[in-house]
ZASE-272835 format. One record per atom (N, C-alpha, C): residue in three letters; z, x, y. Coordinates in steps of 0.02 Angstrom, whole numbers, plus 50000, padded with zeros to 5 digits. Atoms other than C-alpha are relative to their C-alpha. Example, Ala and Ser with C-alpha at 12.3 -4.5 7.8 and 13.67 -1.06 7.14 Angstrom:
<recs>
ALA500005004549941 ALA503905061549775 ALA500005004550060 SER499974995849941 SER503575068449947 SER500374996150055 
</recs>
This chain:
<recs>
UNK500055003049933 UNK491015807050301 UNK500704999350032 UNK499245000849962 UNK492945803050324 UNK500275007050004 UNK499584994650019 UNK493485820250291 UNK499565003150088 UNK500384998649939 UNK491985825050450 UNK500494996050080 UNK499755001449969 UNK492895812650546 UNK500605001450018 UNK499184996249991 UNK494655818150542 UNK499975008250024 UNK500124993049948 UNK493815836050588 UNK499984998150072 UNK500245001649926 UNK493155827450742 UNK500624997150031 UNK499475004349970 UNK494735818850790 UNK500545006250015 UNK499354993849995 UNK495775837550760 UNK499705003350056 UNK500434997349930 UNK494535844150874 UNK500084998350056 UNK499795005249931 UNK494855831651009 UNK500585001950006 UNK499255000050004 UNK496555832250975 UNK500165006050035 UNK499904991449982 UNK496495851450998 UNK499885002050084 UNK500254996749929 UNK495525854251144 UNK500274995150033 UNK499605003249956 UNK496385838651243 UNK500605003250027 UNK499274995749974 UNK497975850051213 UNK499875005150062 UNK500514994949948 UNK497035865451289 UNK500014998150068 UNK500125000449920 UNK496535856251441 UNK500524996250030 UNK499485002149961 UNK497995847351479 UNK500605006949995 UNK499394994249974 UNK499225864251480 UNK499355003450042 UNK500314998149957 UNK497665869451584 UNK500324997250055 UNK499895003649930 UNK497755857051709 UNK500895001750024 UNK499545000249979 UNK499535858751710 UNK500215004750045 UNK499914995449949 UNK499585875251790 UNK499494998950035 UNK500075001249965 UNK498365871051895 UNK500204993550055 UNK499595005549979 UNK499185853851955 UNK500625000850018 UNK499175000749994 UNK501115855851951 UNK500045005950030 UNK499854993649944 UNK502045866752065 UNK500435004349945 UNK499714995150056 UNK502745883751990 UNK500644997550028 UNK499185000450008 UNK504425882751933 UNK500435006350040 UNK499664993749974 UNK505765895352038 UNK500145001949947 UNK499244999450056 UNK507045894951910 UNK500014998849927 UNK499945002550059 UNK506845895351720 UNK500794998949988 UNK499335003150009 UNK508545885651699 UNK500245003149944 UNK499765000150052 UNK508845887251526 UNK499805008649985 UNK499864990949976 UNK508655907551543 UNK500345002050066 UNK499424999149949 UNK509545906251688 UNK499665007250041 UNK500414991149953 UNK508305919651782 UNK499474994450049 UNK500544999549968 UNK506865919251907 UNK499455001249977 UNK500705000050027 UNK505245913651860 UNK499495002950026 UNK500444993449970 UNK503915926551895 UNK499554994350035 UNK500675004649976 UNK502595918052012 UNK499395002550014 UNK500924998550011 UNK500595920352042 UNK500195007250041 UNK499864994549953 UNK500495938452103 UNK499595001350056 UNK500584998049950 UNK499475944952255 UNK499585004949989 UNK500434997850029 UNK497875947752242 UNK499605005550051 UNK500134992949949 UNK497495965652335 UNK499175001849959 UNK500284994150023 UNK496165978452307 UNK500325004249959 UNK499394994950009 UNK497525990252270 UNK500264996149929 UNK499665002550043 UNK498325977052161 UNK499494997849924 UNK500425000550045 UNK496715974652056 UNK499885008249950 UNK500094992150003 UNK496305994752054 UNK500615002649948 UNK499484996650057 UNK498125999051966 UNK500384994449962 UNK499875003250056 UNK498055985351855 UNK500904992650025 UNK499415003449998 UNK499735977551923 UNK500004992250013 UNK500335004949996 UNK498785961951970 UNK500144996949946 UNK500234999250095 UNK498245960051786 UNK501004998149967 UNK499405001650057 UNK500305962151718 UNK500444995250020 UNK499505003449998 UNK500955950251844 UNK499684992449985 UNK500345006350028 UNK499695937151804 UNK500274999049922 UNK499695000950064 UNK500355939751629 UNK500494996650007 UNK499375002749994 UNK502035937651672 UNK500134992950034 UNK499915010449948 UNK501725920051792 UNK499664996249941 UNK500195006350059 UNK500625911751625 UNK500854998649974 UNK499414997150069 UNK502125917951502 UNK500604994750035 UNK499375002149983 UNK503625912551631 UNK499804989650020 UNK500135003249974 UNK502615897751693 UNK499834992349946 UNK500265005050090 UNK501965889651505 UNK500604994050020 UNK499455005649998 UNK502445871051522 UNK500504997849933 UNK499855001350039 UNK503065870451356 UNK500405006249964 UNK499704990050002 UNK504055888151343 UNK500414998849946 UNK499415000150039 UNK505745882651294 UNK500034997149938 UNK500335001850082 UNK504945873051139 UNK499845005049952 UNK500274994350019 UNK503835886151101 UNK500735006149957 UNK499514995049991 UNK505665898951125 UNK500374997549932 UNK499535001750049 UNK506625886550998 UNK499425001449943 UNK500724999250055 UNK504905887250855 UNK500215007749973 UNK499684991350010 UNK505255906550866 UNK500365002549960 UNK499174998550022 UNK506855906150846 UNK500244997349939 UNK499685001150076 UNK507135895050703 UNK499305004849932 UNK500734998150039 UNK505195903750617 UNK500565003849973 UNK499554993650016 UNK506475921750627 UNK500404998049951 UNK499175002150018 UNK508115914850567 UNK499684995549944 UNK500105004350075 UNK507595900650435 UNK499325002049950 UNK500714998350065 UNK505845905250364 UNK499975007949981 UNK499874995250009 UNK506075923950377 UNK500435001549996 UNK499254998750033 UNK507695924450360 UNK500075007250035 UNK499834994049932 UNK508225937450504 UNK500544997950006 UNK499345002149981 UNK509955936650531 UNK500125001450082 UNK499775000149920 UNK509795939850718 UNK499424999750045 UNK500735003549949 UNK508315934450862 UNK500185004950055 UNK499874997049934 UNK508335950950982 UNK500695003149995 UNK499284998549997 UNK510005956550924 UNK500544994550019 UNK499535004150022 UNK510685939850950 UNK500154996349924 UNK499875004850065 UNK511595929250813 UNK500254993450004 UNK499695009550039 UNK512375913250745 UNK500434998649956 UNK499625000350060 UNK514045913650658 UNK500554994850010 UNK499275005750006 UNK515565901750643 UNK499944995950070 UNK500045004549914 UNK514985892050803 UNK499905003350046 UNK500034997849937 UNK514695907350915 UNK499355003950013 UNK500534993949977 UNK513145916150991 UNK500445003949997 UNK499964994549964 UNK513195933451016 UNK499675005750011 UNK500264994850010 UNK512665949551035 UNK500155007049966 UNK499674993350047 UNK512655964650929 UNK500195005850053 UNK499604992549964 UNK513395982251010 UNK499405003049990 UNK500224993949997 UNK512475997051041 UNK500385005649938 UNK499404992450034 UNK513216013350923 UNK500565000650040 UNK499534999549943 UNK514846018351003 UNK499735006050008 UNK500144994549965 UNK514296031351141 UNK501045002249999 UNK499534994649951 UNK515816044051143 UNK499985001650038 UNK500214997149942 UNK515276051451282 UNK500204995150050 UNK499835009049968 UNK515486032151365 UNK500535000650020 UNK499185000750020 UNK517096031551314 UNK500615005950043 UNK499814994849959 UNK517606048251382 UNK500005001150061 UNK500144998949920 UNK516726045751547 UNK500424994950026 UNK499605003549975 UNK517536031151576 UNK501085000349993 UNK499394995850022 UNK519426040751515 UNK499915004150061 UNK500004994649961 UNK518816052551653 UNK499934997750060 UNK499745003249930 UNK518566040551791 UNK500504999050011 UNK499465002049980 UNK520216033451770 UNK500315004750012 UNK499364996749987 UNK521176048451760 UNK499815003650089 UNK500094997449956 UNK520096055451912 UNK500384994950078 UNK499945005349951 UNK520316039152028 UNK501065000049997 UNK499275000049996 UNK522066038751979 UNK500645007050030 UNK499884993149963 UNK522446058652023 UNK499844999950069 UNK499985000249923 UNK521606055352195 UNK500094996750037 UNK499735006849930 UNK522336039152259 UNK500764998249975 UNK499715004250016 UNK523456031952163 UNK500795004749986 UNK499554995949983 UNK524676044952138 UNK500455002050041 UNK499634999449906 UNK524936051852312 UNK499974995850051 UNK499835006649967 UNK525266033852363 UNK500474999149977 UNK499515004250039 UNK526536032252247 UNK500064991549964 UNK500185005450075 UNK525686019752127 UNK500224999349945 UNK500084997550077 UNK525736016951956 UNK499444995749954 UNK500294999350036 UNK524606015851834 UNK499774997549933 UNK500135001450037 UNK523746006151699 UNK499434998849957 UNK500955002750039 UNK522206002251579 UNK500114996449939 UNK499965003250068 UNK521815990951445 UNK499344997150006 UNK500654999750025 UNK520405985851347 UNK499894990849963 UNK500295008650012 UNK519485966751323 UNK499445002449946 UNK500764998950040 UNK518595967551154 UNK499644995049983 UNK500435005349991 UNK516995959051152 UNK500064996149931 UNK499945004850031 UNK516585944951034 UNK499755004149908 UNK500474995550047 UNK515705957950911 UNK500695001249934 UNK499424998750022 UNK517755962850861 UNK500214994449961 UNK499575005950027 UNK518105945650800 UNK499594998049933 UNK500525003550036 UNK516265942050694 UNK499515006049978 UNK500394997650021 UNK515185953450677 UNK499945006949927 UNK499784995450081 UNK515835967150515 UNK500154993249957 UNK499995004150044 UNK516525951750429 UNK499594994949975 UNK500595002150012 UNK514925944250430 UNK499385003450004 UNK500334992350036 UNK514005957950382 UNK499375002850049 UNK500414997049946 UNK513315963250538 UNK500275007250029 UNK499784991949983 UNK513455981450613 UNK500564999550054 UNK499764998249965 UNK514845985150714 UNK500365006750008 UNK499734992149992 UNK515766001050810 UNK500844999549983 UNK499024999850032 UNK517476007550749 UNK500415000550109 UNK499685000949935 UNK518535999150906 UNK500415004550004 UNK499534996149994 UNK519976008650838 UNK499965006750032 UNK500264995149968 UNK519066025050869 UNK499945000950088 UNK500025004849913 UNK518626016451069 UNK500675003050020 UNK499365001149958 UNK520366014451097 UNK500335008049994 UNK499904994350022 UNK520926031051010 UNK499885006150049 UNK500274995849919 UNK519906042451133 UNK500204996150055 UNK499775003749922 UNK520286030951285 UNK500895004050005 UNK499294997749966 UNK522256034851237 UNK500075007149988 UNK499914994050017 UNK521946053451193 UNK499925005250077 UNK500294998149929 UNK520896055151363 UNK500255001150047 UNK499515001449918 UNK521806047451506 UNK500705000549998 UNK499574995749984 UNK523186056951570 UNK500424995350031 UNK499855000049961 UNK523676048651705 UNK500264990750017 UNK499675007450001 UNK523966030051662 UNK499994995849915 UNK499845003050065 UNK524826019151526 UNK499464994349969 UNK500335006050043 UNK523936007751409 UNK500304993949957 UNK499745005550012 UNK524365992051376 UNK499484992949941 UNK500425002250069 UNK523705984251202 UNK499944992150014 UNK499975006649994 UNK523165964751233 UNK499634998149956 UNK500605002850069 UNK521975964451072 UNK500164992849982 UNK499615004550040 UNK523365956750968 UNK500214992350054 UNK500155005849966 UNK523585941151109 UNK499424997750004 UNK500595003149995 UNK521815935851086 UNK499715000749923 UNK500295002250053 UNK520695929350953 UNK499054995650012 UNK500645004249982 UNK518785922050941 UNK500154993550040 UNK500155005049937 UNK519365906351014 UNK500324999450088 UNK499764999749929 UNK520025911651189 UNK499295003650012 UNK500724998749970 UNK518035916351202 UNK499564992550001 UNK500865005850024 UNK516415903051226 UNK499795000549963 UNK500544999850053 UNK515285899151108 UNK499475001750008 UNK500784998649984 UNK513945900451202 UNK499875006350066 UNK500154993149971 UNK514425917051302 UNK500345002049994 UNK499764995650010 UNK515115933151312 UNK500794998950034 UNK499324998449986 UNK516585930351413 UNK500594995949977 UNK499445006250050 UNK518375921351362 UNK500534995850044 UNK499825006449986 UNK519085906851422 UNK500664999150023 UNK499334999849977 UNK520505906951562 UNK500254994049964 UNK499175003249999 UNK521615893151516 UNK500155001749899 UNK499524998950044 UNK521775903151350 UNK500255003949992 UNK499904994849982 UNK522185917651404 UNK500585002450024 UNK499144997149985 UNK524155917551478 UNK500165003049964 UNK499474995750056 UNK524695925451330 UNK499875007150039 UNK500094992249962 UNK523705942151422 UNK500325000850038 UNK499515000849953 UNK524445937351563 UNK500455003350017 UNK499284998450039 UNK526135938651492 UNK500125007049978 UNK499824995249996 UNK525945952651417 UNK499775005650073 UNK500084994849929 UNK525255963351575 UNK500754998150050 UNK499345000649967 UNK526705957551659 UNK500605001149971 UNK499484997250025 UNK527915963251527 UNK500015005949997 UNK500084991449981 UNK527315980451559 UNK499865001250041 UNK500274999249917 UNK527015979751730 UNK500414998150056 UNK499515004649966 UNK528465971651788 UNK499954994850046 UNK500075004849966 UNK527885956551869 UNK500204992449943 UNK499915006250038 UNK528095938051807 UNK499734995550009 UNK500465007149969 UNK527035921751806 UNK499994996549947 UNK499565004250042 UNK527595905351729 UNK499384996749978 UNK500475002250044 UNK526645900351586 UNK499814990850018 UNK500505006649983 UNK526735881951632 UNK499874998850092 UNK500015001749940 UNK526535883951814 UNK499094998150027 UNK500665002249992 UNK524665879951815 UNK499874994849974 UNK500075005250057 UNK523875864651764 UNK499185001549988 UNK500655000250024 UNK522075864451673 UNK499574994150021 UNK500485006149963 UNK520765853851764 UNK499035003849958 UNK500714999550033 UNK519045853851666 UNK499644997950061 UNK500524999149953 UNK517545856551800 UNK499524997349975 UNK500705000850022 UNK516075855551707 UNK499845000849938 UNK500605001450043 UNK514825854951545 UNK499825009050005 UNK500304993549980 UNK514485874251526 UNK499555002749930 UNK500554995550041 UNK512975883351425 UNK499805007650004 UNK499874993149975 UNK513385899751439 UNK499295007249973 UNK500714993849996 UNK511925918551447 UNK499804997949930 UNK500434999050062 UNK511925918451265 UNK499334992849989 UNK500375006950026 UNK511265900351261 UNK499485001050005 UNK500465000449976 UNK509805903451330 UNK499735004849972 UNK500464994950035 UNK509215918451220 UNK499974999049936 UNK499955004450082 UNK509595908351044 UNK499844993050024 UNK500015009650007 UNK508985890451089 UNK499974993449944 UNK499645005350059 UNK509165885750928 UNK500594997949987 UNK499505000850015 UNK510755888450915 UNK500564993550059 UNK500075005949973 UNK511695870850950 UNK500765002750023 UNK499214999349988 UNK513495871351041 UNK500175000150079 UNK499875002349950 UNK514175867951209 UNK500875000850029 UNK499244997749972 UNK515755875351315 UNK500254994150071 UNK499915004849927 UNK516745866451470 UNK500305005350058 UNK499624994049960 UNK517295878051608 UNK500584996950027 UNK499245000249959 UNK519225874251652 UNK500225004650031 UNK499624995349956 UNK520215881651787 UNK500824997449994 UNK499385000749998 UNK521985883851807 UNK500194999050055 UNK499965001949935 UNK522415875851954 UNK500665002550022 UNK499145001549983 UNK524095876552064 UNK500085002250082 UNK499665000549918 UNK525055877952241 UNK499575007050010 UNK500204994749978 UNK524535898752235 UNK499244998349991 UNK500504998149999 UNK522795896652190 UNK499594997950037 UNK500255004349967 UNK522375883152279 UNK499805002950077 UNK499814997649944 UNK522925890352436 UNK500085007350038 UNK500334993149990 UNK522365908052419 UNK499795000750050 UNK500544997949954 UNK521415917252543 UNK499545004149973 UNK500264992950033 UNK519965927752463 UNK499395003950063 UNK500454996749946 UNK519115940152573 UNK499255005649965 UNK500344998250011 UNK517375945552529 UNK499665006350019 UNK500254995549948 UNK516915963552589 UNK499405000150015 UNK500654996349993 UNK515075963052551 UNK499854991750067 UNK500125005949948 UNK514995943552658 UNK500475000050078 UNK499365001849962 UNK516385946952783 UNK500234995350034 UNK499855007449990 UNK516795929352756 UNK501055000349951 UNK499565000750014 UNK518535923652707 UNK500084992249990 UNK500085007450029 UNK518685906052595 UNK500815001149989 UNK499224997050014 UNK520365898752540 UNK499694995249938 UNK500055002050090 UNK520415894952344 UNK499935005649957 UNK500504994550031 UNK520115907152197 UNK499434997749982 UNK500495003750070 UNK519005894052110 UNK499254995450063 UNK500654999849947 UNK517155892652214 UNK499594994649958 UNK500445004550032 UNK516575875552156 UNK499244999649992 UNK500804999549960 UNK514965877152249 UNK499495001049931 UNK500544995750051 UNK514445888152103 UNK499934995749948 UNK500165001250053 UNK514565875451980 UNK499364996249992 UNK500625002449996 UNK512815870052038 UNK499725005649988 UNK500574993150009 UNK512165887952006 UNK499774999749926 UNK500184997350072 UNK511415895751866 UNK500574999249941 UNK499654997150041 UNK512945902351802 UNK500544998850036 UNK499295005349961 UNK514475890851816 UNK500705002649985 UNK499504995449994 UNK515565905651760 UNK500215004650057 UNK499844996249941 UNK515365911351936 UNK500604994750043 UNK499425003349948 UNK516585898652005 UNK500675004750010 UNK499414996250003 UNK518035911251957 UNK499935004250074 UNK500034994049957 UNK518105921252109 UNK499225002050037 UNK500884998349982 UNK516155918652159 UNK499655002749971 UNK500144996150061 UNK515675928152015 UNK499845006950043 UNK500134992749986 UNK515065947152047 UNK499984999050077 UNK499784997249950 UNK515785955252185 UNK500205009350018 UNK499874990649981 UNK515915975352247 UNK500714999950034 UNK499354997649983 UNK517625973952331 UNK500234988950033 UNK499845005049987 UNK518675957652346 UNK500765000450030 UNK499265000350001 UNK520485954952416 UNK500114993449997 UNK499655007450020 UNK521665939452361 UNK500565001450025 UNK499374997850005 UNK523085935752450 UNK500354994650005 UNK499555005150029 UNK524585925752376 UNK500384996750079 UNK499735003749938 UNK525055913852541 UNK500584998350004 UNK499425002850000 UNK526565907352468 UNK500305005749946 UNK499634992050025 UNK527015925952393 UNK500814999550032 UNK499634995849976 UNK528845930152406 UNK500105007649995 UNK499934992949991 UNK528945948452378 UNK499095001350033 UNK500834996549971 UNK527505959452451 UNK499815006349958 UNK500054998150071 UNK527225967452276 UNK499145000950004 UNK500555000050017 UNK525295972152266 UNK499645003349963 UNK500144996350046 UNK524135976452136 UNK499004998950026 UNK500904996250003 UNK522205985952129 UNK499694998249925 UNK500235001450073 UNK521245978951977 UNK499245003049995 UNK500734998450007 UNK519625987951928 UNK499874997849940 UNK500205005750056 UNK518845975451831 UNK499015000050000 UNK500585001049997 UNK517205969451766 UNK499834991050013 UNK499795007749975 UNK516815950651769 UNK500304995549944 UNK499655004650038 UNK517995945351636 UNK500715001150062 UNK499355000149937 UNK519425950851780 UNK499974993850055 UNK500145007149939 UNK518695935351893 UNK500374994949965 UNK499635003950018 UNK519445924251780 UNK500805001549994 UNK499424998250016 UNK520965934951733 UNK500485001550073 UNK499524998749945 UNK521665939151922 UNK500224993050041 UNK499625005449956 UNK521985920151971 UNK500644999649943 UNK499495000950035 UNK523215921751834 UNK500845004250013 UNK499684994649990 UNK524005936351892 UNK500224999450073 UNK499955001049921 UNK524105931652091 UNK500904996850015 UNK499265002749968 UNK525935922552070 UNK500445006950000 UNK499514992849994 UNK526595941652027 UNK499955002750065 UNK500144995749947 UNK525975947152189 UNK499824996550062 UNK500345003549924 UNK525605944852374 UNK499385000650010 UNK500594996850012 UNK523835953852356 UNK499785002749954 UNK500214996650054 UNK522855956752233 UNK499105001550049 UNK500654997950001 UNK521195968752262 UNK499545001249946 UNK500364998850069 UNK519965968352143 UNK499265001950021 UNK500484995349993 UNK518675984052129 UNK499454998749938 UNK500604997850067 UNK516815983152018 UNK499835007350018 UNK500334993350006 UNK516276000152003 UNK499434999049998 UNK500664999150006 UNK514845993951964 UNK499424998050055 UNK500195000049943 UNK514405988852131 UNK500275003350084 UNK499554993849974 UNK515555999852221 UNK500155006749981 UNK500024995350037 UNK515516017952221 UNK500805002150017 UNK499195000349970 UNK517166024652199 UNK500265007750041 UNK500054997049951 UNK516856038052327 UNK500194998550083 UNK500095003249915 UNK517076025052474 UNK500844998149978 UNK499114999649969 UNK519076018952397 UNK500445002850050 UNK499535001849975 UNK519966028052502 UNK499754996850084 UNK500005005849911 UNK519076018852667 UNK499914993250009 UNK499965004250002 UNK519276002952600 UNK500434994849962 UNK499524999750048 UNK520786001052460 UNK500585004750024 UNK499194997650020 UNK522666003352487 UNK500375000749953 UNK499544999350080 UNK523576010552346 UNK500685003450032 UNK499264997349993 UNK525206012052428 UNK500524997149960 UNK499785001550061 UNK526486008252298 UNK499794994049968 UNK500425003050035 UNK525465998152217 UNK499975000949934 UNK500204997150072 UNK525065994452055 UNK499245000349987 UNK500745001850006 UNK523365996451987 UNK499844999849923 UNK500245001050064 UNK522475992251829 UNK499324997549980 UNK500624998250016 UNK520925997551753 UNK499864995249929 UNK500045004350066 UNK520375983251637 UNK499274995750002 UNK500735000450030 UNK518565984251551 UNK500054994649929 UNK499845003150066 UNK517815973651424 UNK499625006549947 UNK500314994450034 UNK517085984551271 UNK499315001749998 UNK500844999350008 UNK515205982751301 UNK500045005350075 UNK500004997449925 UNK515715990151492 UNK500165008449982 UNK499694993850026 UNK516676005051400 UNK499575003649969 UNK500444996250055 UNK515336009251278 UNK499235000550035 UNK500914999249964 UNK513796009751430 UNK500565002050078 UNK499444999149939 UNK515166019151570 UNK499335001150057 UNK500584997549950 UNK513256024251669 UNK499984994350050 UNK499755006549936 UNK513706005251754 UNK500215001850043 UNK499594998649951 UNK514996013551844 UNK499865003750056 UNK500244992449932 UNK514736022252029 UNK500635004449996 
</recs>
C-alpha cells in the first residue's frame, strides 16, 4: 500500500512538472536574448500554407520549444557535467576545461589557409602599399590552443609549421615574432581573446620593429566590468569569471574614431555603452567593424599606420595610437579588399597585417 502511494505521489509530482513547463510557454513572454549564449532566441514561426507544405514551419517550431525551454541553461549544465564527469569526455562540442581556461580545440592546420592568407598579404601589399611608399609588416596572435592543449593531451596543429609557410610565403613584408611576449595569462578564462592591460609587452615589441614608441606606464588600468566571455556560455559547467579593464589616458580618451559603415564619429576608443551588450568585449573599439579610422588628437608627428586586424586588434590599436596621428584599422572579413584603394591611404604609411591563428588556419573569412 505505501510503496502504491509513493507511485501516486511520483505521478503527481511528474505530470505537475509537465504542465507547469506547459503553461509556461503558453503564459510567459518569449525570451529575445538567450543571455548566457549570448545569441538570439529563435521565436514562434509563421504559420503559412507554404510554410506548412515545405516543412519549415515544423523546424522552426522545433527551434522556438528548444531555444525557448524555461529551464535550458540547467538542462545545458546536466549535459555538460553527464559528458565530462560520468562519461568521462574530455571535451563538450570540442570545448574543454584545463588549468582554469575554456577553450576550443583547432581544426587540422589547412595549408592551403595559411598560404592564402601569405598570398593576400603579399598581393595587398604589391598593390597599395608599395607604390605609396609604405612599409610593411605581419605577425601572428596564437590562440589559446598554443598554451594548453598538446600538454594536456589534446590535439593540436604544428604552429611552427603556421608560421614557417607564412615566412616562406610572403614576399613583400617583414614578420615580427610576438609569441615569446605572451603567455596563457594575457588571455581570459572564459574566452578566446587576451587581455589588453597585459599586453604592452606586444606593444613594445611592434614598436621596436616598426619604429614607433609608446610609454609603458603612460596608461592607467581602470576595471569596467564583471566579464563571462563566448566560451562561457558553451561549457556552463565550467566555473570562472574575467573583468574587462581598459587602459585609459589623455590619447585615448580624447580620440576621434570614425565609423565607415555608421558615418558617425564618437570621441574615445573605449565604447562603454557596450558594456550593457551581449558581449562586453565589444567596448574596445565597438567591437566588429569593416573599416574604422582613429585619430591621435594630441599626436605630434603625423606618422600613420593601416592595421588589418581581426578582433583581437580592437583591443591592441588603443595601445598603439600614442605612436601615431592615425591609425586605420581594416577586417577583411567585412571588407572586401577590392574597395582599399577608395577608401584607405597608404601613403608612407605603415601597415600591419596581424591575425590571430584560428583566422589564419580558416583564410575563406577573408574578402
Amino acid at each position: 500500500m505505501k510503496k502504491k502511494i509513493v507511485n501516486i505521489i511520483c505521478i503527481i509530482c511528474f505530470s505537475a512538472f509537465l504542465i507547469g513547463i506547459g503553461l509556461s510557454f503558453c503564459f510567459r513572454e518569449p525570451v529575445k536574448i538567450l543571455i548566457s549564449e549570448r545569441r538570439k532566441a529563435a521565436q514562434f514561426p509563421e504559420l503559412t500554407a507554404e510554410s506548412v507544405i515545405d516543412k519549415s514551419f515544423f523546424d522552426g517550431l522545433e527551434e522556438y520549444f528548444m531555444d525557448q525551454f524555461p529551464l535550458r541553461d540547467g538542462f545545458r549544465s546536466v549535459k555538460a557535467a553527464v559528458q565530462l564527469r560520468l562519461l568521462g569526455q574530455k571535451d563538450v562540442n570540442g570545448i574543454y576545461y584545463v588549468d582554469g581556461h575554456i577553450c576550443e580545440l583547432m581544426p587540422d592546420l589547412s595549408e592551403n589557409s595559411v598560404k592564402s592568407v601569405a598570398e593576400k598579404i603579399d598581393s595587398i601589399t604589391e598593390k597599395y602599399v608599395i607604390p605609396s611608399g609604405g612599409k610593411a609588416y605581419y605577425s601572428v596572435i596564437p590562440d589559446k590552443n598554443y598554451y594548453l592543449a598538446e600538454k594536456n593531451g589534446y590535439p593540436s596543429i604544428d604552429y611552427n609549421k603556421m608560421i614557417g609557410i607564412l615566412n616562406s610565403e610572403v614576399q613583400n613584408a617583414g614578420y615580427i615574432d610576438i609569441i615569446d611576449t605572451l603567455g596563457i595569462d594575457n588571455y581570459y578564462k572564459t574566452d578566446s581573446h587576451w587581455k589588453q592591460e597585459t599586453i604592452s609587452p606586444v606593444a613594445e615589441r611592434l614598436g621596436s620593429k616598426m619604429g614607433f614608441s609608446v610609454s609603458p606606464g603612460g596608461a592607467k588600468a581602470e576595471t569596467l566590468a564583471d566579464f563571462r566571455g563566448v566560451y562561457a556560455s558553451r561549457l556552463p559547467l565550467a566555473k570562472g569569471e574575467d573583468k574587462i579593464v581598459c587602459m585609459t589616458s589623455p590619447v585615448s580618451e580624447s580620440a576621434l574614431v570614425y565609423n565607415l559603415e555608421t558615418d558617425k564619429t564618437t570621441v574615445g576608443v573605449y565604447d562603454r555603452a557596450k558594456l550593457k551588450g551581449n558581449d562586453k568585449y565589444d567596448v574596445y573599439l565597438s567591437g566588429a567593424a569593416a573599416l574604422l579610422t582613429v585619430e591621435n588628437t594630441l599626436a605630434s608627428s603625423k606618422k600613420e599606420l593601416v592595421i588589418f586586424r581581426d578582433s583581437f586588434g580592437s583591443s591592441l590599436a588603443p595601445l598603439l595610437l600614442e605612436g601615431y596621428s592615425k591609425i586605420t584599422l581594416v577586417d577583411l572579413r567585412y571588407f572586401s579588399s577590392q574597395l582599399l584603394g577608395e577608401y584607405v591611404d597608404f601613403t608612407n604609411a605603415d601597415v600591419l597585417f596581424i591575425y590571430n591563428t584560428q583566422i589564419i588556419n580558416q583564410s575563406s573569412l577573408l574578402k
